[in-house]
N, C-alpha and C positions, 0 to 999 in steps of 0.2 A: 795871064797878064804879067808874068814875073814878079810876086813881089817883092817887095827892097825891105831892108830893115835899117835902123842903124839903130846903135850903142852908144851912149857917151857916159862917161864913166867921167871922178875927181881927178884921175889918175893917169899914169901913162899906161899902154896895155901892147902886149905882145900879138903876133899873128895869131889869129885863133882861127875854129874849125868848126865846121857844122855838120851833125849829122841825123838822117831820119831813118829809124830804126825797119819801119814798116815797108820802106821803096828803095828801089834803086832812087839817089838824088842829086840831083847835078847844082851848081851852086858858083858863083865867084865874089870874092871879098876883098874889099879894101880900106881907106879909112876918109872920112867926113873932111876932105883936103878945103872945103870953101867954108868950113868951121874954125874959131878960134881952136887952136891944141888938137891937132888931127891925129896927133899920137895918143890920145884917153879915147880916139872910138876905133868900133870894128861895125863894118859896114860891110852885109851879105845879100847877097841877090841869086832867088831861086830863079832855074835857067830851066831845069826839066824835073819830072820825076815819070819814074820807070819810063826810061829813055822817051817818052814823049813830051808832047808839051804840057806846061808848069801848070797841071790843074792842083787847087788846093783845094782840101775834103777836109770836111766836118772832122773838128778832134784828131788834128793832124798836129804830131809831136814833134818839135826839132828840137835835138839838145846841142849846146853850143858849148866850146869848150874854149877860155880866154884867159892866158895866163897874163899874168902882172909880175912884176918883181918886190911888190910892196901889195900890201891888202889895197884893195881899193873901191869905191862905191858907185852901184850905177845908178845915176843922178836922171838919165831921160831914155826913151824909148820912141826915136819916130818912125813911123811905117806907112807905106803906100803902094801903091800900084795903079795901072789904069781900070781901076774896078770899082764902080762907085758900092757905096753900104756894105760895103764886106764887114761882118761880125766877125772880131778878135777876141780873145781871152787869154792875157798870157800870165802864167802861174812861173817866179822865180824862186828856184834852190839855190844854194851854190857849199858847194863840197868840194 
């Protein structure tokens, strides 16, 4: 059902990149444009994984890589799809 994510951070933020270690993964991203400051998100949408359609599996890893020019904080996390109760868990690093 493709999920969406989006990012919004204090700050302004660079194109970033998503990637899943485990599949081939398809994906397009842009930024929260009907949000105040559409330059502090990065907004990604899985399209496929291993070339089919966008099934998500239990303990499925995306790492995202989003540069700033400044430190900066991410402040929300919204996510959806047309999937009703889907169970999330999401664990942030950042290095």
């Amino acid at each position: 059902m493709e999920p969406w994510y989006a990012l919004l951070f204090d700050g302004p933020v660079g194109d970033g990149s998503a990637e899943l270690s485990s599949a081939s993964f398809g994906y397009t991203h842009s930024r929260a444009d009907k949000l105040p400051n559409p330059e502090n998100s990065f907004v990604f949408k899985n399209t496929s994984i291993n070339f089919g359609v966008p099934r998500w599996l239990p303990n499925t890893e995306i790492k995202l890589t989003i540069p700033s020019k400044a430190p900066v904080n991410l402040i929300k996390l919204l996510s959806g799809s047309g999937e009703n109760g889907r169970d999330e868990k999401f664990v942030f690093s950042c290095g």
